[in-house]
C-alpha positions in Angstrom: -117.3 30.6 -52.5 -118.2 28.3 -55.6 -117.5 29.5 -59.2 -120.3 29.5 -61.8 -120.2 29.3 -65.6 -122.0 32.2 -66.3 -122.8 31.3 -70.3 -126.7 32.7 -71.1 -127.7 35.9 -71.7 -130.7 36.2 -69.6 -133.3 39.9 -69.3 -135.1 40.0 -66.4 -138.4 41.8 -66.6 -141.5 42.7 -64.8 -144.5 40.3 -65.3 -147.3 41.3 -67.2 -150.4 41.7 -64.9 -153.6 40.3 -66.0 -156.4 43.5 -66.7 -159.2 41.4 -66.7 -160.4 38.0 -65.2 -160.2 36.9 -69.3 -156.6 37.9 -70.0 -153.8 39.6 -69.8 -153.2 43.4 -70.9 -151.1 42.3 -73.7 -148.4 45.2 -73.2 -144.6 44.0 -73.5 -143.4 43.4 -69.5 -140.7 46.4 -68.9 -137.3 45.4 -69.0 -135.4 45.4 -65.2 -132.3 44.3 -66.5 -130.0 42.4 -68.4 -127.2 39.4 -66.9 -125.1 36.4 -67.5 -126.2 33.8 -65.9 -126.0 29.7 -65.1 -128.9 28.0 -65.0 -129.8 24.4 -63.7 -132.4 22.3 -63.5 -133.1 21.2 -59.8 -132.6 17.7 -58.3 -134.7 15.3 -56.9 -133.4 16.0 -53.7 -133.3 19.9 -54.5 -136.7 19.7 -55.5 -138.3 18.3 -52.7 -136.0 20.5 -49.8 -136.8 23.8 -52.3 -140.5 23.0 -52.6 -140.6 23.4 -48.5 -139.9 26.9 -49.0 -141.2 27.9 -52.5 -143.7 24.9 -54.3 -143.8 24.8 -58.0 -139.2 25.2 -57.8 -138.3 23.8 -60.9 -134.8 25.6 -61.8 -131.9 27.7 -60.0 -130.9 30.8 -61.7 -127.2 32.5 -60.4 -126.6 35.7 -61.5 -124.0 38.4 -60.5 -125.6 40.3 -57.7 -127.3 43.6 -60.0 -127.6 46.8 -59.1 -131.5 47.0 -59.5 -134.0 45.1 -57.1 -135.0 41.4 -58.2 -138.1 40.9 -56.9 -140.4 37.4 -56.5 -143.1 37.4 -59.2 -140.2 39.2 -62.3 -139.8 36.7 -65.3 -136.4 35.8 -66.9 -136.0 34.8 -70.5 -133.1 33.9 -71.6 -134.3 33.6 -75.4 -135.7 30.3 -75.4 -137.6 29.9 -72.3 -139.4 31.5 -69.6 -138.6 31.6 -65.9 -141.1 33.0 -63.0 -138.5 33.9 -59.6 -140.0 32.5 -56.8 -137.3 33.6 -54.3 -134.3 35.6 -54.7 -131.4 35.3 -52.4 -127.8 36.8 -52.0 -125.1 33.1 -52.0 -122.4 34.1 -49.2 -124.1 37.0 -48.1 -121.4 39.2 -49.7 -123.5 40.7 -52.5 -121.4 39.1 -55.2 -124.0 36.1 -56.8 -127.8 36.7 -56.6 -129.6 32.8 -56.4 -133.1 32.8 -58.1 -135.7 30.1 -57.3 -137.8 29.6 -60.7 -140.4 27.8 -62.3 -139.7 27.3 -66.3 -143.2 28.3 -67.9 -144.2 25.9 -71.1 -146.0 29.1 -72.9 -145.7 33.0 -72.8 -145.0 35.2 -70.0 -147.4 34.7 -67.3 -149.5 31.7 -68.9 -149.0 27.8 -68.6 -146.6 27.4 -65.7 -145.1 23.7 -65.1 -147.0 24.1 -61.3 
């Protein structure tokens, strides 16, 4: 099993959901929780075998494996930037690394994705 540098403070919340066709509700998205994590922008190559699966893949996210459900469609921040999770899988099977699939959004939560 590979070893990560687990530097950045991430949260990982649920998205906002629009109310209207106009907007979004404007409420703050609740907090799921709170993990180190590494994150890396995605290769070429990584790019193109991830957008088979999951288009718009932009950056991998590795967490330690939480003890709360990471769902597709949750944000991470990590105080700087913006990630939507595409896909969420467990690295080894062994329920010690979660691996997200994101997409680093250019504005706030739920608005101006890179896709």
């Amino acid at each position: 099993m590979p070893t990560f540098r687990l530097t950045k403070l991430v949260t990982i919340r649920k998205a906002d959901k629009p109310t209207t066709d106009f907007g979004y509700s404007g409420q703050t998205p609740e907090v799921v929780t709170t993990a180190w994590a590494e994150i890396t922008p995605l290769s070429g190559t990584e790019r193109v075998t991830a957008d088979q699966l999951t288009p718009g893949s932009t950056h991998r996210i590795v967490i330690r494996y939480p003890s709360v459900h990471i769902d597709t469609g949750m944000m991470v921040t990590d105080g700087t930037s913006n990630y939507e999770i595409l896909a969420a899988s467990d690295l080894g099977g062994d329920a010690q690394y979660l691996d997200l699939t994101c997409t680093k959004h250019r504005g706030a939560i739920g608005r101006e994705t890179t896709r």
